[in-house]
C-alpha positions in Angstrom: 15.8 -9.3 3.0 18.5 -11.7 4.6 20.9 -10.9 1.8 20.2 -6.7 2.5 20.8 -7.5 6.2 23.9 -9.5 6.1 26.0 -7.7 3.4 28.1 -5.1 4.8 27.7 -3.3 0.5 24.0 -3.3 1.0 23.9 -1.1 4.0 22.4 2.0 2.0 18.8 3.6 3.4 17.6 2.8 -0.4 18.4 -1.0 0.5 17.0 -0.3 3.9 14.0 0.3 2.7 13.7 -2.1 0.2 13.9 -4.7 2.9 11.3 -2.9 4.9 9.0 -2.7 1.6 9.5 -7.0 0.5 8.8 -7.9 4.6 5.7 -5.6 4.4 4.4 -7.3 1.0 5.2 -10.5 2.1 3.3 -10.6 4.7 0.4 -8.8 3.2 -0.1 -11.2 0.6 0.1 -14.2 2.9 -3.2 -12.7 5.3 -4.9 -13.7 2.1 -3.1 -15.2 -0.3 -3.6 -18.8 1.8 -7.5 -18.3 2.5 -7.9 -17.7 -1.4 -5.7 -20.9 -2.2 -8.1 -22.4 0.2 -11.4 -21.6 -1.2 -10.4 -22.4 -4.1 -9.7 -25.7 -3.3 -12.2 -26.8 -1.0 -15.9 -26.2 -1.2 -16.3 -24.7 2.2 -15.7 -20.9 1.5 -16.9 -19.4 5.1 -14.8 -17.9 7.3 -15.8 -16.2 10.4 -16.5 -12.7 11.7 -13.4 -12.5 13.8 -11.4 -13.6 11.1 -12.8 -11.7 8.5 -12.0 -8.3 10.8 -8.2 -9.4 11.5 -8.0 -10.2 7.6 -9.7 -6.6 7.0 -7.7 -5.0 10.0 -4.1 -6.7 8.8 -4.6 -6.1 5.6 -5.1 -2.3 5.4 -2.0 -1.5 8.1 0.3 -3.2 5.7 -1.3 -1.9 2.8 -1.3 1.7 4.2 2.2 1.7 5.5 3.3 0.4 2.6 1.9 3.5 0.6 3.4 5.6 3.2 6.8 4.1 3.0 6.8 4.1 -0.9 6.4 8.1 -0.8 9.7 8.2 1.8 11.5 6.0 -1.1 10.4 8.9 -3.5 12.0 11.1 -0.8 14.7 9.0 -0.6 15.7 9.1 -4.5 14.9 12.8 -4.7 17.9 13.2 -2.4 20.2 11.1 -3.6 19.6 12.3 -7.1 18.9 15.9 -6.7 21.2 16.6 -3.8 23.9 13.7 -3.9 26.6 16.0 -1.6 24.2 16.1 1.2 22.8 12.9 0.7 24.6 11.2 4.1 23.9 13.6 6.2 20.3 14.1 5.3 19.4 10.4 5.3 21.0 9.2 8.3 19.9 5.3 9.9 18.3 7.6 12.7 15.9 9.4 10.1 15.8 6.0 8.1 14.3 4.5 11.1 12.1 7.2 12.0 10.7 7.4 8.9 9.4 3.6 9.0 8.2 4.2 12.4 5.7 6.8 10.9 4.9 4.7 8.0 3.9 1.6 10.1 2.3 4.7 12.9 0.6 5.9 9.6 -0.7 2.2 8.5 -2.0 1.4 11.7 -4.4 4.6 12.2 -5.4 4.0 9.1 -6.6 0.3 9.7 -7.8 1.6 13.0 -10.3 4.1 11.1 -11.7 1.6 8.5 -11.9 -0.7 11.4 -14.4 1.5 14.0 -16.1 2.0 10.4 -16.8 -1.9 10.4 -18.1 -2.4 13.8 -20.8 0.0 14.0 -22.2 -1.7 11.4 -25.5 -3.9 12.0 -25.6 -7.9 9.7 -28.5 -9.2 9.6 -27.4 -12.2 7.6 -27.5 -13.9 5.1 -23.8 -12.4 5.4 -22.3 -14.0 1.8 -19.8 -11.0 0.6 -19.5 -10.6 -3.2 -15.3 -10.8 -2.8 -13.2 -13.4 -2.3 -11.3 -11.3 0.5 -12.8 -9.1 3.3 -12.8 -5.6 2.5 -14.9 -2.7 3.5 -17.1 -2.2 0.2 -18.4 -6.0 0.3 -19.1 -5.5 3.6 -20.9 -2.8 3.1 -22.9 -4.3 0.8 -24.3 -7.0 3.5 -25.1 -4.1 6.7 -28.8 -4.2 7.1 -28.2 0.0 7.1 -28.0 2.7 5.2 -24.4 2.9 4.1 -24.0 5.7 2.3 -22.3 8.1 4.5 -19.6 5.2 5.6 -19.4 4.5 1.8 -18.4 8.7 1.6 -15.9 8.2 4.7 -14.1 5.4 2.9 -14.0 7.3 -0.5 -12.1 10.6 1.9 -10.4 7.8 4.3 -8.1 5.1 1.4 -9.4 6.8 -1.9 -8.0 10.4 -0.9 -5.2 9.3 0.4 -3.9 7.1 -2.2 -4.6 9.8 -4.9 -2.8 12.2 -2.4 0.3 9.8 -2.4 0.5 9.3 -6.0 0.5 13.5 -7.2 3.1 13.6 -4.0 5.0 11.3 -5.7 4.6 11.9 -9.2 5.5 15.4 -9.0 8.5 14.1 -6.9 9.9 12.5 -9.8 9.1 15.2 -12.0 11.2 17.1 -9.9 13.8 14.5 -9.9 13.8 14.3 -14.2 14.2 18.0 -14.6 17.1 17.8 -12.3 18.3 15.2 -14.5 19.3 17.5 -17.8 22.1 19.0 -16.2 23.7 15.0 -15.4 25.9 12.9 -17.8 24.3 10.3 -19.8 25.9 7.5 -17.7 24.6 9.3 -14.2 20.9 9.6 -15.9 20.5 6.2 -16.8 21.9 4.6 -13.5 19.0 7.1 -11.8 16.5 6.7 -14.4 17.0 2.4 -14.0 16.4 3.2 -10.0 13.5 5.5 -10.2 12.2 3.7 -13.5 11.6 0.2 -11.1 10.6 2.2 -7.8 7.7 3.9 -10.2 6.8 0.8 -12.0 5.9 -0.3 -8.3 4.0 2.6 -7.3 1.8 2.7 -10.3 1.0 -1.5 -9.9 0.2 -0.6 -6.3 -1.6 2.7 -6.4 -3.1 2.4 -9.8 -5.8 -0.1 -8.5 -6.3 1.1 -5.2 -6.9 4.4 -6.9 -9.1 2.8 -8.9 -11.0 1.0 -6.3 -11.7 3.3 -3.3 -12.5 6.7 -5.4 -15.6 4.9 -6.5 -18.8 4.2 -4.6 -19.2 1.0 -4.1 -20.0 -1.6 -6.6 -20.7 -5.0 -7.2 -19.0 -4.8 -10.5 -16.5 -8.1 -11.9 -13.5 -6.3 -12.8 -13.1 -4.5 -9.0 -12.4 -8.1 -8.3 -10.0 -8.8 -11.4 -7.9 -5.3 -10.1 -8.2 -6.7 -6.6 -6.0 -9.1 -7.6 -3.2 -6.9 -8.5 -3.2 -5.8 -4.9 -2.9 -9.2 -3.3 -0.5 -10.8 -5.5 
């Protein structure tokens, strides 16, 4: 990020938002990443209510801006690769900038929704979540409730979404490989090498979220195990 921001070569939206996208997993894995270091560690594994609502809360803005912003990267390579003449004067730093504002806007009513989700629900104790981080589907597992139609609201709310995303942006870069039989072999790979790392990203990100909020929910081991590929 300091090396994007300081070099006067690195000033292109694609490194703009590459900056945006390593501060935004940064600091999502570090509202967990320390707690599970810690629990690990140490036999005390509790944490509180508050804190297990600001890990909950923090962790779905930056996780749903960050599936936001990685659709305007799509965006982003569609125009330089599809339309390279236009390219400046469709991504401009005012656009640039916009379009993270809506990603983060998008993150935070997101987090907001899965939040007022939480707090109407009722714990009755004991309150022992079958995850090592807090999310809505172990918490739905300890409401003294019938959680059905929440669990239904989640599937529409982070499920929907992400599989939404992911078409969005795999048909983007189907557009964007068509468009590529009428390039020189040199212009094609330099595009494919982009796009090739920018997918390998989305799939490692959406792939498991896909996988773990189009589902009811479940007490099963391996949600845990592709857990993990979100955090870390």
């Amino acid at each position: 990020m300091i090396t994007i921001i300081f070099s006067p070569t690195l000033g292109s939206p694609m490194y703009f938002f590459l900056s945006c996208l390593s501060f935004i997993d940064t600091c999502y894995s570090s509202c967990m990443t320390p707690k599970l270091i810690a629990d690990s560690l140490y036999q005390g594994r509790a944490i509180s209510f508050e804190g297990c609502l600001v890990q909950f809360l923090v962790a779905h803005l930056l996780g749903g801006t960050e599936i936001i912003l990685l659709t305007f990267m799509a965006y982003d390579r569609y125009v330089a690769i599809c339309k390279p003449l236009h390219y400046t004067t469709v991504m401009t730093r005012h656009l640039c900038a916009l379009l993270v504002g809506v990603a983060w806007l998008g993150g935070f009513l997101h987090s907001l929704i899965q939040l007022l989700l939480v707090l109407q629900l009722p714990f009755c104790g004991p309150n022992v979540i079958n995850h090592f981080v807090c999310d809505l589907y172990p918490l739905l597992e300890v409401a003294c409730t019938n959680t059905y139609v929440i669990g239904v609201l989640v599937v529409a709310n982070s499920g929907v979404i992400c599989l939404l995303n992911f078409l969005m942006l795999a048909a983007s870069y189907a557009v964007i490989l068509r468009s590529l039989s009428c390039h020189g072999a040199e212009a094609r790979h330099k595009a494919l090498s982009t796009c090739g790392a920018h997918f390998t990203v989305v799939a490692l990100f959406f792939v498991p979220c896909i996988f773990i909020y189009m589902q009811p929910s479940s007490t099963l081991s391996i949600d845990k195990i592709v857990a993990v590929l979100i955090v870390f």
